[in-house]
Backbone bond lengths (Angstrom), bond angles and torsions (degrees), N, CA, C in turn:
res aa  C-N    CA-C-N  psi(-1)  N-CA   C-N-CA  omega(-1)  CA-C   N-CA-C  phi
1 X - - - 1.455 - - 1.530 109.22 -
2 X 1.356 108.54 142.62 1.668 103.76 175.76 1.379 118.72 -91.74
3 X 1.130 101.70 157.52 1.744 104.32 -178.82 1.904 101.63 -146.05
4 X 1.280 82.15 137.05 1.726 88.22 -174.67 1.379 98.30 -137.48
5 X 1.592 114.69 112.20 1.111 140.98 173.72 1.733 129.20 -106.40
6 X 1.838 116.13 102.97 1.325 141.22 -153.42 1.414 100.27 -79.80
7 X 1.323 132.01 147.79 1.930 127.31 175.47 1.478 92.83 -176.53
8 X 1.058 106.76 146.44 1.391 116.44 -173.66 1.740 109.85 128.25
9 X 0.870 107.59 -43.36 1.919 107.03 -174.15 1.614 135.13 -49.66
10 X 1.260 122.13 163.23 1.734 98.58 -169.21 1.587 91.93 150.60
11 X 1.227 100.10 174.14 1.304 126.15 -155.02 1.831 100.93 -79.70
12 X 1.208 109.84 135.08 1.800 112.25 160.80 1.493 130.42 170.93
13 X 0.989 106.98 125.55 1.624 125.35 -162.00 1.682 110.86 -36.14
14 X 1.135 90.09 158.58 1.490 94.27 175.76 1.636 127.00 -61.31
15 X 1.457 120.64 131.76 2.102 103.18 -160.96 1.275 99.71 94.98
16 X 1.604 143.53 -26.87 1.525 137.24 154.73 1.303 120.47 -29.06
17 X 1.084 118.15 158.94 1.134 141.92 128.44 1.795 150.52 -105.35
18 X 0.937 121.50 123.89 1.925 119.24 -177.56 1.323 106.43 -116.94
19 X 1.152 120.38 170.32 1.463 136.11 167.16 1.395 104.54 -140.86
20 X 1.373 102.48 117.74 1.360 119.98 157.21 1.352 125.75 -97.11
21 X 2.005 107.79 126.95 1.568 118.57 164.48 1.209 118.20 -95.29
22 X 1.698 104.10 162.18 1.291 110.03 -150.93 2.177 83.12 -147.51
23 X 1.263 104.69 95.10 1.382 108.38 -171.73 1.818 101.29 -91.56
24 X 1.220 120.39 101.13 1.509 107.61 176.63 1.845 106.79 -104.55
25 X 1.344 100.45 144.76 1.978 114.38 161.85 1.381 109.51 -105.24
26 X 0.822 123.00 156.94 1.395 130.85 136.12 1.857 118.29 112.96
27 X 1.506 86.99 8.14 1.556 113.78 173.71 1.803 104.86 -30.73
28 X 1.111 113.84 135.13 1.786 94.95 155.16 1.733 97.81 -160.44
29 X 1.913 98.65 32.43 1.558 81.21 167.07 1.980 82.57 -140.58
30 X 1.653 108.97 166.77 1.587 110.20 -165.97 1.964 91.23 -101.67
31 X 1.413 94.13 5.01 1.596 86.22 -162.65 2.122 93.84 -115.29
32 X 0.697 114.08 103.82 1.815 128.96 -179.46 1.115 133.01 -142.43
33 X 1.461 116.57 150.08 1.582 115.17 171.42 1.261 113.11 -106.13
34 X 1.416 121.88 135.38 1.517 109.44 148.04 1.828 118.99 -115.37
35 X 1.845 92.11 146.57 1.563 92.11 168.20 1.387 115.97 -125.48
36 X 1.085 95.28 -151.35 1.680 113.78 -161.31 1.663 102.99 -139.23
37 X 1.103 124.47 119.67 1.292 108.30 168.77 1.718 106.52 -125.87
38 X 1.424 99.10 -168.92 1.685 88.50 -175.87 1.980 101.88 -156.39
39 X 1.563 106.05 136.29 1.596 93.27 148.29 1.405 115.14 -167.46
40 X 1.563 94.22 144.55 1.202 123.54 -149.77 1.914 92.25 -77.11
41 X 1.674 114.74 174.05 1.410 89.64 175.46 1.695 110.80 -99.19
42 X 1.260 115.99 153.11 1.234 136.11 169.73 1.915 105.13 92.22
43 X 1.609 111.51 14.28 1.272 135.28 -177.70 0.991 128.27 -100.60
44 X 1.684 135.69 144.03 1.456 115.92 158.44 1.033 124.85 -59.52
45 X 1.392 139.74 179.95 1.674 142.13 -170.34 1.536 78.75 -116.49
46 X 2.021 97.73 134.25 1.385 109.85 168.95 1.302 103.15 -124.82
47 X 1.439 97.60 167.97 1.959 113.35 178.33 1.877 80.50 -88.70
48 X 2.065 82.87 136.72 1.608 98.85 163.89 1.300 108.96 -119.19
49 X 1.671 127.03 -1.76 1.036 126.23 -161.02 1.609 122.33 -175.97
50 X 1.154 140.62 139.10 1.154 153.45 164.29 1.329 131.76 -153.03
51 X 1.457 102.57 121.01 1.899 102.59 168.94 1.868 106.51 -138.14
52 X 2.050 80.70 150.83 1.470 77.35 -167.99 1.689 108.60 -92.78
53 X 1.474 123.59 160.49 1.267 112.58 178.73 1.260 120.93 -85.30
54 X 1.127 138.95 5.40 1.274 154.81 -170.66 1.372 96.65 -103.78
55 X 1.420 148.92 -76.80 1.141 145.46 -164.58 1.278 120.48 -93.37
56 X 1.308 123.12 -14.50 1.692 149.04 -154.03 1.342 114.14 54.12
57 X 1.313 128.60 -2.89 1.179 135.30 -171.37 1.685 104.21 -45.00
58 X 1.806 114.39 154.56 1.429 108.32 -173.47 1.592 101.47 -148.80
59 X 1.320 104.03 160.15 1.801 89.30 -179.26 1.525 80.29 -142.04
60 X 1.161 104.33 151.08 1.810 129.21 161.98 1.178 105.95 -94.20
61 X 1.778 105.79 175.17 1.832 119.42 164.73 1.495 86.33 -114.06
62 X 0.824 116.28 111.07 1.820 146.40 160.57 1.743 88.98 -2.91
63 X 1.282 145.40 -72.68 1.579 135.00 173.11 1.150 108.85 -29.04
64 X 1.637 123.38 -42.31 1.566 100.43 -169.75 1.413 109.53 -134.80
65 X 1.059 116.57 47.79 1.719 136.66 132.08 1.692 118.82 -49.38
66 X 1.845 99.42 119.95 1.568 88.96 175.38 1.885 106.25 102.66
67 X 1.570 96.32 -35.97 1.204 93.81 -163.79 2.094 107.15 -126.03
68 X 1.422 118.01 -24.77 1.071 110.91 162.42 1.243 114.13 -138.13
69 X 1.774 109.63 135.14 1.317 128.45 -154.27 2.098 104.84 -118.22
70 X 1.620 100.74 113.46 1.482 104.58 175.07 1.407 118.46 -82.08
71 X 1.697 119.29 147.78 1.173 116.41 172.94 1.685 91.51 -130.83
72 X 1.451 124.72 174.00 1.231 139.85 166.94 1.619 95.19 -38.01
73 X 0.842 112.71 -76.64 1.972 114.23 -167.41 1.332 102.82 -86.57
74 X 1.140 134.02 4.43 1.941 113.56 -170.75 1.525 111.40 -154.70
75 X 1.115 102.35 146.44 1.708 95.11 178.90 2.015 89.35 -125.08
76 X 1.619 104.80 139.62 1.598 105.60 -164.15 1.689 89.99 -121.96
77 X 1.039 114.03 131.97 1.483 128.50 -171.64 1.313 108.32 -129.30
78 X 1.749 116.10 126.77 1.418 117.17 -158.00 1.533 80.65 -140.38
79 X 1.383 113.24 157.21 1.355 124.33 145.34 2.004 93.94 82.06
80 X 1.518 119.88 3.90 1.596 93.23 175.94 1.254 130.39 -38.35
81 X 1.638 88.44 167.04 1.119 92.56 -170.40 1.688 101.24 -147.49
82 X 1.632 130.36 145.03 0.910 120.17 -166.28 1.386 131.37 -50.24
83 X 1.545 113.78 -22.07 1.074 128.89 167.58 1.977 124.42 -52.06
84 X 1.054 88.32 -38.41 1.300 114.40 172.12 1.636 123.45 -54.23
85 X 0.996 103.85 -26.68 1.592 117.98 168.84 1.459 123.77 -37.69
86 X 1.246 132.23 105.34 1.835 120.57 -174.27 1.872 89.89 -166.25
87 X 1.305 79.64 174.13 1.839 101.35 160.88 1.711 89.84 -75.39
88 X 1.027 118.38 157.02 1.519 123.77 166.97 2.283 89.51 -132.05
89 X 1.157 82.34 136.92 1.985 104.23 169.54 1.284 103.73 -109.63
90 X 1.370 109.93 160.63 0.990 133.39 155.36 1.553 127.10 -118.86
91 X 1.513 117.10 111.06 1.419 111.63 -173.25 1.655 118.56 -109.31
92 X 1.085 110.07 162.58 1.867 102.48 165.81 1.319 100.72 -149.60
93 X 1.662 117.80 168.05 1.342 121.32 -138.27 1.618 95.17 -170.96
94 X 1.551 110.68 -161.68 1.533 119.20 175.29 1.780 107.22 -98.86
95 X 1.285 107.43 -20.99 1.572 107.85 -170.93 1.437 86.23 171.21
96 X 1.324 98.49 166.92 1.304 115.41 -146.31 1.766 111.33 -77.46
97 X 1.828 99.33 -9.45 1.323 106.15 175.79 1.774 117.07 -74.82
98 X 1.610 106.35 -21.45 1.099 116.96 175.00 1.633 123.34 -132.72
99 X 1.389 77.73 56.74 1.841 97.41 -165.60 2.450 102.66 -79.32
100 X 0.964 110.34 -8.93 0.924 98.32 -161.53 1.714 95.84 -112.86
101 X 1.435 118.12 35.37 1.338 119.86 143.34 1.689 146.59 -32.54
102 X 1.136 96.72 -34.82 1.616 151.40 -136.30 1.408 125.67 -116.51
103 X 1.215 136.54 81.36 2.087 99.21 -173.38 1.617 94.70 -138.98
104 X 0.860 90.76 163.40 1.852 112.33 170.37 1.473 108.61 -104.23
105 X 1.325 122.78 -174.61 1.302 127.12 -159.19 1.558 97.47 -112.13
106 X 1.130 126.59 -12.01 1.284 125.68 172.28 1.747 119.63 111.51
107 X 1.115 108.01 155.40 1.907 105.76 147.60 1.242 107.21 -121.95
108 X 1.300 111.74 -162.73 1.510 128.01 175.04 1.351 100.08 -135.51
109 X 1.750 93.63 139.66 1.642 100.48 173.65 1.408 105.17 -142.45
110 X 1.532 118.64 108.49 1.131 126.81 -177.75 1.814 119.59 -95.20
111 X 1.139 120.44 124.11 1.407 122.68 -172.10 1.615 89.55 -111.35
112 X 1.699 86.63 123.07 1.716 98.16 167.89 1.750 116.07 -90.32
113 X 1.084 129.88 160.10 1.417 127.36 -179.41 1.275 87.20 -84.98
């Protein structure tokens, strides 16, 4: 069974930066996606991120292009912005079209103005 476990989250001003981990078990295929999702409160939960492990290929949500960069284990967030504020997940999947198989329980990442 997989388990995808989020750490990294916490408080920081606007112009911050965080790094979020994304600890997964239970792998038993070499070919996977992981994402990132997000929600803000009183919001839907959106995809901020996906790359596949097979090709490394990665896609953004057009807001945070430029500014947050996915790896297999980490999602690196530069330049927040208050908007930015949510639980952030971590999901994995078969590819990135069905990356949200998968979820973790979340962190919190609060951007202060």
């Amino acid at each position: 069974e997989v388990h995808l476990v989020e750490s990294g989250g916490g408080l920081v001003q606007a112009g911050g930066s965080l790094r979020l981990s994304c600890a997964v078990s239970g792998l038993t295929h070499d070919a996977y996606a992981i994402g990132w999702s997000r929600q803000a409160p009183g919001k839907e939960r959106e995809r901020v991120a996906c790359i596949d492990s097979m090709s490394g290929s990665t896609r953004y949500k057009d807001s945070v292009k430029g500014r947050f960069t996915i790896s297999l284990d980490s999602l690196q967030m530069n330049s927040l912005k208050p908007e930015d504020t949510a639980v952030y997940f971590c999901t994995m999947g078969g590819d990135c079209a069905y990356v949200d198989e998968h979820w973790g329980k979340g962190t919190l990442v609060t951007v202060s103005a």
